[in-house]
LUMTOR-901164 format. One record per residue: x negated, y, z negated of N, C-alpha, C in turn. Coordinates in steps of 0.1 Angstrom, whole numbers, padded with zeros to 4 digits, always signed. Atoms other than C-alpha are relative to their C-alpha. Example, Ala and Ser with C-alpha at 12.3 -4.5 7.8 and 13.67 -1.06 7.14 Angstrom:
BEGIN
-0009-0012+0000-0123-0045-0078-0009+0012+0000+0009-0011+0000-0137-0011-0071+0008+0011-0008
//
This chain:
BEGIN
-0008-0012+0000+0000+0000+0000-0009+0012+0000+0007-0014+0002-0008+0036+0004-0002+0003-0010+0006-0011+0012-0021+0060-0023+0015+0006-0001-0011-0008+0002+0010+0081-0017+0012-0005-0002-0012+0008+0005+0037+0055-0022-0011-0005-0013+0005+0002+0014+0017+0044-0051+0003+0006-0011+0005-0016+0010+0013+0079-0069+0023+0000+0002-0019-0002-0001+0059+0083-0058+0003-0011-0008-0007+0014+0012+0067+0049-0077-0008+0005-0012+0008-0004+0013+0043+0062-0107+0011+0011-0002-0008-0016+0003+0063+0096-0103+0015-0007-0003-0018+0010-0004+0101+0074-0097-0006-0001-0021-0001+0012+0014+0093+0055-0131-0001+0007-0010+0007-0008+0010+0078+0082-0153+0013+0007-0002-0016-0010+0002+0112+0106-0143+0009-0009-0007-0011+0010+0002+0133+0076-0146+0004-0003-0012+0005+0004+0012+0123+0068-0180+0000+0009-0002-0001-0012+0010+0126+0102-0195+0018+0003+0006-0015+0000+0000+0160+0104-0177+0009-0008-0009-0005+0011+0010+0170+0072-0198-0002+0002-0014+0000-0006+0017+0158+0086-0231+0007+0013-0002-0009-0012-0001+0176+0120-0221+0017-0004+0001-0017+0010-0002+0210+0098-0214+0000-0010-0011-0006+0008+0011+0209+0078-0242+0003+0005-0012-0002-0013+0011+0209+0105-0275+0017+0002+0008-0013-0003-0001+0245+0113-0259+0005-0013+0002-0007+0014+0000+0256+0078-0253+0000-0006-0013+0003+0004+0018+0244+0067-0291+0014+0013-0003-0007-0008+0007+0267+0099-0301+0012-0002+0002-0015+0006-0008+0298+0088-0279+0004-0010-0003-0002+0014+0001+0295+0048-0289+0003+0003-0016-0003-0002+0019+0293+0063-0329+0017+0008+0002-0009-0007-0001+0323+0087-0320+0014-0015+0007-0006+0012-0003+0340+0054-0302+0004-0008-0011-0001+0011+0009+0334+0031-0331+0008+0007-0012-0009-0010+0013+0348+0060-0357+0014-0001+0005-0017-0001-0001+0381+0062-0338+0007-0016+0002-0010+0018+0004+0389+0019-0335-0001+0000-0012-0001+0003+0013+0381+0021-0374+0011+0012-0001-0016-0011+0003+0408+0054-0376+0011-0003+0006-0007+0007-0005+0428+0032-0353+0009-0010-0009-0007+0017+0010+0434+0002-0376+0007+0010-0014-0003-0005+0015+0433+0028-0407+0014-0001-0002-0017-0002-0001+0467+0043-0394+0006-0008-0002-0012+0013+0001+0483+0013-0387+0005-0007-0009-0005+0004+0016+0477+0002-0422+0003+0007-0007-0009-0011+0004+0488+0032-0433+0020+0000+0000-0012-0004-0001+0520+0030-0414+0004-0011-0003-0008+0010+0000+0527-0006-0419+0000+0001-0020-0006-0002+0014+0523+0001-0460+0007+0010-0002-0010-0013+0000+0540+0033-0458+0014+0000+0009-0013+0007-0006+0567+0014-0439+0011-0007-0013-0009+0001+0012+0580+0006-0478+0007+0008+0000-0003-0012+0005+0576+0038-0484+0009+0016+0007-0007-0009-0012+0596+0055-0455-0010+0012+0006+0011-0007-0010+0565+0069-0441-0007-0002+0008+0005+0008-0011+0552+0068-0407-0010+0008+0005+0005-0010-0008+0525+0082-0388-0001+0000+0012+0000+0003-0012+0520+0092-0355-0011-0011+0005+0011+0006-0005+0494+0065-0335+0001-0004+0016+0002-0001-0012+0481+0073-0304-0014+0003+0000+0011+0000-0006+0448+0080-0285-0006+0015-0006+0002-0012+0005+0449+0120-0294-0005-0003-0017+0000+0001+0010+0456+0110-0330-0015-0008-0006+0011+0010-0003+0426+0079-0332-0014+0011+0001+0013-0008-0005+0402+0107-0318-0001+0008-0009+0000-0011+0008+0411+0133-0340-0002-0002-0015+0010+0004+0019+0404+0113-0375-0015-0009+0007+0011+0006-0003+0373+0093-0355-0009+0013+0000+0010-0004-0003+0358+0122-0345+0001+0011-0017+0000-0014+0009+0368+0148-0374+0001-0011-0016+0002+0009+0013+0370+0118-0404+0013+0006-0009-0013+0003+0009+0393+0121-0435+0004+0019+0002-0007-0017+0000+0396+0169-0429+0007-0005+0012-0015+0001-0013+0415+0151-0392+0009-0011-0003-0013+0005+0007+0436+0130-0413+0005+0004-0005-0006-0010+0006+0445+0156-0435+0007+0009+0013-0007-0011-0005+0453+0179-0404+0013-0005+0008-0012+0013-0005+0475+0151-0391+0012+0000-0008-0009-0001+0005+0492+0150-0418+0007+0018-0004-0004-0012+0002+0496+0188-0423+0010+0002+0013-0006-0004-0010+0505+0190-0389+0019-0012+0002-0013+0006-0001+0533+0161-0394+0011+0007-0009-0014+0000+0012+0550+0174-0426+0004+0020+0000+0004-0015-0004+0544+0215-0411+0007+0005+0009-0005-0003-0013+0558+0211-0375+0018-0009-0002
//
């Protein structure tokens, strides 16, 4: 092989590999932001199926799931502010 296709695959691999450490820091933050809204997913549910005694329901949906995953127990609080408010 040439010098100059040598030196471009050295150059390809070096970008490539800093692209992939530049793209992973946001995929790590999105997979933790993922995994926080299936665990605020189930929470509700067992929320609403014990609070199904107690004649209380909450909303559960995709908005709702995101909004205690990503914001934790202050977007469960605003959930419920916003249920017992509006």
């Amino acid at each position: 092989m040439e010098l100059n296709v040598l030196l471009g695959i050295a150059v390809a691999a070096i970008v490539g590999l800093y692209l992939l450490r530049a793209l992973s820091q946001p995929l790590t933050q999105l997979g933790k932001v993922a995994l926080r809204s299936a665990v605020a997913f189930f929470v509700i549910w067992a929320v609403n199926v014990v609070g199904a005694f107690f004649g209380f329901h909450m909303g559960l949906n995709l908005a709702s799931a995101l909004t205690v995953g990503f914001l934790g127990l202050p977007g469960a609080a605003l959930l419920l502010a916003v249920k017992y408010l509006i």
